[in-house]
C-alpha positions as CSV (number, residue, x, y, z in Angstrom):
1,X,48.3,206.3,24.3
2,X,46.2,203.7,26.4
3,X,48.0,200.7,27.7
4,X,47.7,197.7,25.1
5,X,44.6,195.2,25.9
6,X,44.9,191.3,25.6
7,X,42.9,190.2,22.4
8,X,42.4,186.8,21.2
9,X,43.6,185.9,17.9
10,X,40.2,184.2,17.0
11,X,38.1,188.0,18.0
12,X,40.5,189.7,15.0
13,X,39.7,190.1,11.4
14,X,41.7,191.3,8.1
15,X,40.4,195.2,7.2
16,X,38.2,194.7,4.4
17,X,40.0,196.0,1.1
18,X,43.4,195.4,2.5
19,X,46.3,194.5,0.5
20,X,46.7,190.9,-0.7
21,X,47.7,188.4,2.9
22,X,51.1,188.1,3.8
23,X,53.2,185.2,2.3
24,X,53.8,182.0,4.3
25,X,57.3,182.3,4.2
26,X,56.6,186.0,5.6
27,X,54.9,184.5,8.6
28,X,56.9,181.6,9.7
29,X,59.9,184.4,9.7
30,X,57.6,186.2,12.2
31,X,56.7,183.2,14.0
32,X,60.5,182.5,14.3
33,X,61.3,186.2,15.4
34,X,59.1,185.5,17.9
35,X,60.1,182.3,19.7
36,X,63.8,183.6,19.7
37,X,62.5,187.0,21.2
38,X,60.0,185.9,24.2
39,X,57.1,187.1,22.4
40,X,55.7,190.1,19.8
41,X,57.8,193.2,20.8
42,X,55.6,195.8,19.3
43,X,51.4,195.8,19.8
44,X,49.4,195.1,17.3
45,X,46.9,197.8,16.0
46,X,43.2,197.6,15.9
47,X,39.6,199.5,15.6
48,X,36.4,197.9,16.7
49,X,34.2,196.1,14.3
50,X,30.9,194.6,16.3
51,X,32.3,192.0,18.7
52,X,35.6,191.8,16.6
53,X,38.6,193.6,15.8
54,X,39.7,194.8,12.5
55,X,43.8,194.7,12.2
56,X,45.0,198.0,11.1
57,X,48.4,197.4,11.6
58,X,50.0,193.9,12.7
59,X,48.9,191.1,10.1
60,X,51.5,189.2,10.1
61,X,52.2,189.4,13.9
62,X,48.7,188.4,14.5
63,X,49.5,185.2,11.9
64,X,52.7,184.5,13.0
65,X,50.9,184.5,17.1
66,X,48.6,182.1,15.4
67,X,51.2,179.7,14.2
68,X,53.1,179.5,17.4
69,X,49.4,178.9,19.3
70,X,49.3,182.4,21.4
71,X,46.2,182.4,22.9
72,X,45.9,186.0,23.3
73,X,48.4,189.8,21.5
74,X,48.2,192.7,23.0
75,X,47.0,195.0,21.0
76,X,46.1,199.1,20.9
77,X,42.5,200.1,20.4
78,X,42.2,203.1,17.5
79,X,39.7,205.6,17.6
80,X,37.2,204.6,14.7
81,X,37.5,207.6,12.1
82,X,41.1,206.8,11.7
């Protein structure tokens, strides 16, 4: 697999037809992982969608990122079809 690119939170969207959003208490769990870590372990996963990202795996990382005002996730690029 490709090294992870930077991605800013504000180029990534919700895949259309995904399950219901996370809950808030969800996120600020994530959010607080990640201040006592350093930072999101694990890349988020996404496929291209015009000049945007669709998550296919990471929501609640990429909220949580949000809430603790990361201006950029690594994240891995999926081949389209998948």
């Amino acid at each position: 697999m490709r090294q992870p690119t930077a991605i800013q939170p504000s180029k990534l969207v919700r895949t259309k037809g995904q399950k219901p959003p996370p809950t808030q208490d969800r996120i600020d769990a994530m959010a607080e992982s990640i201040q006592s870590c350093g930072g999101i372990i694990q890349p988020i996963m996404v496929r291209a969608a015009g000049d945007k990202y669709e998550i296919v795996k990471g929501e609640v990382r990429w909220l949580a990122a949000i809430t603790v005002s990361y201006t950029h996730l690594r994240a891995h690029e999926t081949p389209e079809h998948l």
